[in-house]
C-alpha positions as protocol buffer text, in pm:
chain_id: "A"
residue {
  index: 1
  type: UNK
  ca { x: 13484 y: 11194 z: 11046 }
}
residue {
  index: 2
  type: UNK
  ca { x: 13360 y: 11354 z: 10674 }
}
residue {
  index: 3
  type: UNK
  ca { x: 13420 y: 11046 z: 10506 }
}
residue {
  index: 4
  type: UNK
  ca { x: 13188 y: 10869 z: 10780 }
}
residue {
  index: 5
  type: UNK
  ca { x: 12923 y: 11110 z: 10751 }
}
residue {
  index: 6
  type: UNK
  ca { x: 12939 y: 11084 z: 10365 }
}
residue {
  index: 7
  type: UNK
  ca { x: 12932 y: 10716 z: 10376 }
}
residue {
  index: 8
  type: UNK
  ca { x: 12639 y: 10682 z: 10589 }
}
residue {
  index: 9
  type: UNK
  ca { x: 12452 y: 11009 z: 10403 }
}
residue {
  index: 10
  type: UNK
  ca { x: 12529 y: 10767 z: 10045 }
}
residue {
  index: 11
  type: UNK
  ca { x: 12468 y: 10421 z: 10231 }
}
residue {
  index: 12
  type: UNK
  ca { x: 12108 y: 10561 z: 10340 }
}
residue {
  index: 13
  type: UNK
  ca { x: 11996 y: 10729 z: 9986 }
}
residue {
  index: 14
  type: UNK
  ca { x: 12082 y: 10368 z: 9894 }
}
residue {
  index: 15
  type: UNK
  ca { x: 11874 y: 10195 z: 10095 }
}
residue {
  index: 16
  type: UNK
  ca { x: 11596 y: 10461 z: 10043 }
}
residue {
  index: 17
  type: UNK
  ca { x: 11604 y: 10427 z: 9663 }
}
residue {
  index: 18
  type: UNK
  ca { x: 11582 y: 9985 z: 9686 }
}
residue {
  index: 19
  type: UNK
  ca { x: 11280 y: 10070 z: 9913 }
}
residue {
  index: 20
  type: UNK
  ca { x: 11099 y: 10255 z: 9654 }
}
residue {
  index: 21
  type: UNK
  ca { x: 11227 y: 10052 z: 9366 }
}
residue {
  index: 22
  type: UNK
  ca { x: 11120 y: 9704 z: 9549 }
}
residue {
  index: 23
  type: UNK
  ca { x: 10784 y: 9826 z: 9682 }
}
residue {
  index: 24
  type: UNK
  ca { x: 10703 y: 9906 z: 9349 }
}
residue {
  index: 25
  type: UNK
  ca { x: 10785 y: 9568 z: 9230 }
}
residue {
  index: 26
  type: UNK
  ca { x: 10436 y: 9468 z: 9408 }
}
residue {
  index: 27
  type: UNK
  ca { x: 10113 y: 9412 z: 9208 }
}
residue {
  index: 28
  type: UNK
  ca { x: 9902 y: 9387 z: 9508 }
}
residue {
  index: 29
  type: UNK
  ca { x: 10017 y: 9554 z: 9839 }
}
residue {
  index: 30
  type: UNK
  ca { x: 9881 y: 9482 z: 10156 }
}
residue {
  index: 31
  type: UNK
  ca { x: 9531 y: 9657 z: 10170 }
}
residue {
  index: 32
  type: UNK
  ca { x: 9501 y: 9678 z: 9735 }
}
residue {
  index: 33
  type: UNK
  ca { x: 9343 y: 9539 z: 9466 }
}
residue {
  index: 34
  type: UNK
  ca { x: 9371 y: 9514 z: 9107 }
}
residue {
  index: 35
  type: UNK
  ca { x: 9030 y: 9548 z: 8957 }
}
residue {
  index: 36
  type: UNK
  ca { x: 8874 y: 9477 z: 8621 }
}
residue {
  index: 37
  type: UNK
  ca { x: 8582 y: 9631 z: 8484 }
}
residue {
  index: 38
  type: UNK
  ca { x: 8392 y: 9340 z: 8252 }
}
residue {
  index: 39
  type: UNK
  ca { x: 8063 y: 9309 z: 8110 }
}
residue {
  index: 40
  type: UNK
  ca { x: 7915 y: 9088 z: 8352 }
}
residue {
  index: 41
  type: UNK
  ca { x: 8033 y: 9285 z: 8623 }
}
residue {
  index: 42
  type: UNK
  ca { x: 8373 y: 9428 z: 8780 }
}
residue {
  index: 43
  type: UNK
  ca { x: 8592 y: 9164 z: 8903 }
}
residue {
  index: 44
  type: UNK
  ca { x: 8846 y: 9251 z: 9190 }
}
residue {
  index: 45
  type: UNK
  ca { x: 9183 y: 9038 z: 9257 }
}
residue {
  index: 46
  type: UNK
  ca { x: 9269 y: 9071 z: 9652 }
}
residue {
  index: 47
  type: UNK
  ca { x: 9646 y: 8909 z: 9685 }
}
residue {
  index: 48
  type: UNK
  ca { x: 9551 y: 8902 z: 10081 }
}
residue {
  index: 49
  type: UNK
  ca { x: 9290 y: 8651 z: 9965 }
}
residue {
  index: 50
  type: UNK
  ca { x: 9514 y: 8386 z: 9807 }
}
residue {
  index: 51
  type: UNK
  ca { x: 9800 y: 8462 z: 10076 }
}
residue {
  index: 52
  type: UNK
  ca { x: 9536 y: 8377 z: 10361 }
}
residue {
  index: 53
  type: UNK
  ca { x: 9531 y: 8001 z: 10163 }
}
residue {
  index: 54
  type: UNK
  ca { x: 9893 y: 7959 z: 10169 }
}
residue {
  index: 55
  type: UNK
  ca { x: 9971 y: 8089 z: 9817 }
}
residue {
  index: 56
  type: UNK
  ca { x: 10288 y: 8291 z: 9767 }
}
residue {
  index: 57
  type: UNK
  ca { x: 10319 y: 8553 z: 9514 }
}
residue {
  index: 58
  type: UNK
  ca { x: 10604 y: 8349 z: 9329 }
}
residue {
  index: 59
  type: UNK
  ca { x: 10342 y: 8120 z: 9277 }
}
residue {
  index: 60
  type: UNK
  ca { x: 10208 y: 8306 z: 8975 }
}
residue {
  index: 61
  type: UNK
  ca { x: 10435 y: 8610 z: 8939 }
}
residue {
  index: 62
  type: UNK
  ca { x: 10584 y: 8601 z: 8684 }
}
residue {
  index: 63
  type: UNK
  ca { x: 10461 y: 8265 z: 8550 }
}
residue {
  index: 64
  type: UNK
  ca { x: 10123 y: 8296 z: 8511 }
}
residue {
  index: 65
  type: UNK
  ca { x: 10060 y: 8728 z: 8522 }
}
residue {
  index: 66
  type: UNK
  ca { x: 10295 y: 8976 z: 8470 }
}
residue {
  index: 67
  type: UNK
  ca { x: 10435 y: 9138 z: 8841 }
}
residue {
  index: 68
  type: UNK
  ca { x: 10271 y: 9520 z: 8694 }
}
residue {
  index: 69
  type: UNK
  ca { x: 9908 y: 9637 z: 8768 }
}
residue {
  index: 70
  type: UNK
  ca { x: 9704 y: 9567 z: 8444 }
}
residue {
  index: 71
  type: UNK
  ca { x: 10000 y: 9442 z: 8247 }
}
residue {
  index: 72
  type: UNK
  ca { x: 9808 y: 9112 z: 8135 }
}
residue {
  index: 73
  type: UNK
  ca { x: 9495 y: 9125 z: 7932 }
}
residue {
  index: 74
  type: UNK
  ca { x: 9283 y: 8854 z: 7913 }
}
residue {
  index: 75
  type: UNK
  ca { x: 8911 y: 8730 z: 7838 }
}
residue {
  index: 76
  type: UNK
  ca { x: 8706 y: 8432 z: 7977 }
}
residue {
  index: 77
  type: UNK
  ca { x: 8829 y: 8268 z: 7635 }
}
residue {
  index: 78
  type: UNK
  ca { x: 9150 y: 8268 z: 7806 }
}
residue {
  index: 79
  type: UNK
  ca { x: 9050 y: 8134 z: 8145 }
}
residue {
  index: 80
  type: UNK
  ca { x: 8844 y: 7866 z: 7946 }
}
residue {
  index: 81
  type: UNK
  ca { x: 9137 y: 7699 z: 7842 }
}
residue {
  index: 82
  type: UNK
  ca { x: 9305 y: 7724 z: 8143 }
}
residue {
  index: 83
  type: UNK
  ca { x: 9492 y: 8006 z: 8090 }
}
residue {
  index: 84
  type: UNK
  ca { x: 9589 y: 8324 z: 8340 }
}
residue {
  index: 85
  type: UNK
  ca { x: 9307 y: 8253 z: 8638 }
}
residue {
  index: 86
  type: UNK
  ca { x: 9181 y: 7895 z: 8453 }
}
residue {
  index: 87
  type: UNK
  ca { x: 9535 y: 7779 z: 8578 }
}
residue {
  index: 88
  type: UNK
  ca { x: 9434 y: 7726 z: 8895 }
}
residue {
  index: 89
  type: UNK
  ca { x: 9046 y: 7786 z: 8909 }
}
residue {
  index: 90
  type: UNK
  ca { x: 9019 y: 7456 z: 8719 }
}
residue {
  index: 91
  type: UNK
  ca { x: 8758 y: 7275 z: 8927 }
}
residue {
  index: 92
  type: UNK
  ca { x: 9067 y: 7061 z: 9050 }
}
residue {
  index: 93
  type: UNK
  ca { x: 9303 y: 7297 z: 9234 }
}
residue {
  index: 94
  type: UNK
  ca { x: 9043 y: 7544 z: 9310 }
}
residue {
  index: 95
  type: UNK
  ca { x: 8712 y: 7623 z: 9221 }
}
residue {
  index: 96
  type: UNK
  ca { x: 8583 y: 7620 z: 8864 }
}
residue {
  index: 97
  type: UNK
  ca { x: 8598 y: 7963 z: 8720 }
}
residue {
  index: 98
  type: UNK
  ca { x: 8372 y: 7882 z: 8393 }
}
residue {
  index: 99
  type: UNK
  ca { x: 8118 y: 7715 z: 8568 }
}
residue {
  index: 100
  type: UNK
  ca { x: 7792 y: 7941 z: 8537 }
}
residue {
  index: 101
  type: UNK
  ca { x: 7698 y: 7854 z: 8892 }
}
residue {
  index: 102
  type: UNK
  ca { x: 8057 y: 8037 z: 9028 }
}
residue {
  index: 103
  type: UNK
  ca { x: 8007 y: 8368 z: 8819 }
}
residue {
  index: 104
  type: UNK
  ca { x: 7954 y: 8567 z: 9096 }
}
residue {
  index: 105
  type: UNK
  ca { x: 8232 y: 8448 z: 9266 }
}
residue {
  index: 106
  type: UNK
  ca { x: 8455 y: 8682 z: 9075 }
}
residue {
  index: 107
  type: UNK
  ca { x: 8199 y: 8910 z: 8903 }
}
residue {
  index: 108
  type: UNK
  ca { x: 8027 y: 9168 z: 9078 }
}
residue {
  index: 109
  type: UNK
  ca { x: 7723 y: 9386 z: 8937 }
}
């Protein structure tokens, strides 16, 4: 009966210690955001926003930005060449992030 309660006391510290370890795997949990401040404004990243049009986190974690909070840093020179966000915010697969009329889009005063 020892060895069962052992087992089960070890199997659950287990299982405790992946949940911590694989919630913190997570850029963006539910209810989050990853924020930047820039000169033209702070711009906030909601994961809820591009999961609500069918996007997957997979679908630019790793690839595209590192899985940690603030891990990748980048400019507008880097989006302009279709880089980190100007992957996808192309004017072809979503909207055009260096268009002047979509500033605000991202940036907010």
């Amino acid at each position: 009966m020892m060895k069962r309660a052992g087992y089960l006391i070890r199997l659950c510290a287990g299982f405790a210690v992946m949940c911590v370890t694989v919630s913190g795997v997570y850029a963006v949990p539910p209810g989050k955001f990853v924020e930047w401040k820039t000169p033209m404004g702070k711009v906030v990243f909601d994961g809820k926003v591009h999961a609500d049009k069918g996007f997957e986190c997979v679908r630019c974690h790793p690839a595209i930005f590192e899985q940690e909070k603030s891990a990748d840093h980048f400019r507008m020179t880097d989006i302009k060449i279709r880089k980190f966000c100007g992957e996808c915010h192309n004017g072809t697969e979503a909207f055009s992030a260096t268009e002047g009329y979509n500033c605000k889009r991202c940036h907010k005063k």
